[in-house]
C-alpha positions as CSV (number, residue, x, y, z in Angstrom):
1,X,-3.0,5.4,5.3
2,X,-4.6,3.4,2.5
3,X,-1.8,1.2,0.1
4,X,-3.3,-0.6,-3.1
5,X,-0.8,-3.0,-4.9
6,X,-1.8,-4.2,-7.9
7,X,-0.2,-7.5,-8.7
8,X,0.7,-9.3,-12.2
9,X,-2.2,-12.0,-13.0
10,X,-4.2,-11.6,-10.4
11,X,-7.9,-10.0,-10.9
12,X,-8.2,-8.3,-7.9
13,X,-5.3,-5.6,-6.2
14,X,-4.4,-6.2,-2.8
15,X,-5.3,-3.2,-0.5
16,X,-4.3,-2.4,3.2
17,X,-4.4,0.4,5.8
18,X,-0.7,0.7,7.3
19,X,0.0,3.2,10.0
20,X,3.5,3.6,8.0
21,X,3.8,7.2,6.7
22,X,3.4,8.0,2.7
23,X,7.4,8.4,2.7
24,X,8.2,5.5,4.3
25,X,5.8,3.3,2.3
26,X,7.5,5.2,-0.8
27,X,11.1,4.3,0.3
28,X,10.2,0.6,1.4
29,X,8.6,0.0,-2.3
30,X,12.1,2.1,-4.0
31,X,14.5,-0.2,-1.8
32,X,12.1,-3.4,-2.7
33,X,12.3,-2.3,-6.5
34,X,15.8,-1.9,-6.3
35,X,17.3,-5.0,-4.5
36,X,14.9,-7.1,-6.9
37,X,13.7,-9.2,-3.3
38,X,10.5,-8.9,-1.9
39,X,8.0,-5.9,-0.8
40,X,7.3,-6.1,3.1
41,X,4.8,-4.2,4.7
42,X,3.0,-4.6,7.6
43,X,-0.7,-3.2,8.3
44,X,-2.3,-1.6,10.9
45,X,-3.3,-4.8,12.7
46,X,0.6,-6.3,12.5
47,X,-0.5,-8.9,9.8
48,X,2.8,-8.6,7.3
49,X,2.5,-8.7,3.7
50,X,5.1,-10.3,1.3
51,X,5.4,-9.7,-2.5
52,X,7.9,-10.7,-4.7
53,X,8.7,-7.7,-6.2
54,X,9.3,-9.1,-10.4
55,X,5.1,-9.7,-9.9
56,X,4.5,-6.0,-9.2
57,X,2.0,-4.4,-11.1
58,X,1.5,-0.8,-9.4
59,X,1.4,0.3,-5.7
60,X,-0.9,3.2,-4.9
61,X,-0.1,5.4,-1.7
62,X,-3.3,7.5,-0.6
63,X,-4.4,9.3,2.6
64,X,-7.4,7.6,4.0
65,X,-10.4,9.2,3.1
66,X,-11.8,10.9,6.3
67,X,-15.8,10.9,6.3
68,X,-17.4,14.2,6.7
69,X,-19.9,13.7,10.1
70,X,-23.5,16.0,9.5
71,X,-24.3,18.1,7.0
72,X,-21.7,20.0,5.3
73,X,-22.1,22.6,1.8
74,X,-20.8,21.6,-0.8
């Protein structure tokens, strides 16, 4: 699953692929949001990302996008 945080004065938005599922991404954001700490998640390579959550722009949760393999009608 595909996460995109956007983050306060920074150009670019952070993005990882975390083999968490959509709700538990969801809740982990909602319990960040609510204790005013820190957002933890780690991807799917075990690398762990930390952001303070007072610098938190937007976090997108989205289903990776599974490529189509031949041709397919559209």
């Amino acid at each position: 699953m595909e996460v995109k945080i956007g983050v306060q004065y920074a150009p670019r938005e952070l993005v990882i692929e975390s083999s968490q599922s959509p709700a538990e991404v969801e809740k982990a954001v909602t319990e960040a949001i609510a204790s005013e700490g820190t957002l933890s998640l780690v991807d799917e390579k075990g690398r762990r990302l930390i952001i303070p959550v007072d610098k938190l722009a937007y976090v997108e949760i989205a289903e990776a996008a599974r490529g189509t393999v031949g041709f397919t009608a559209r």
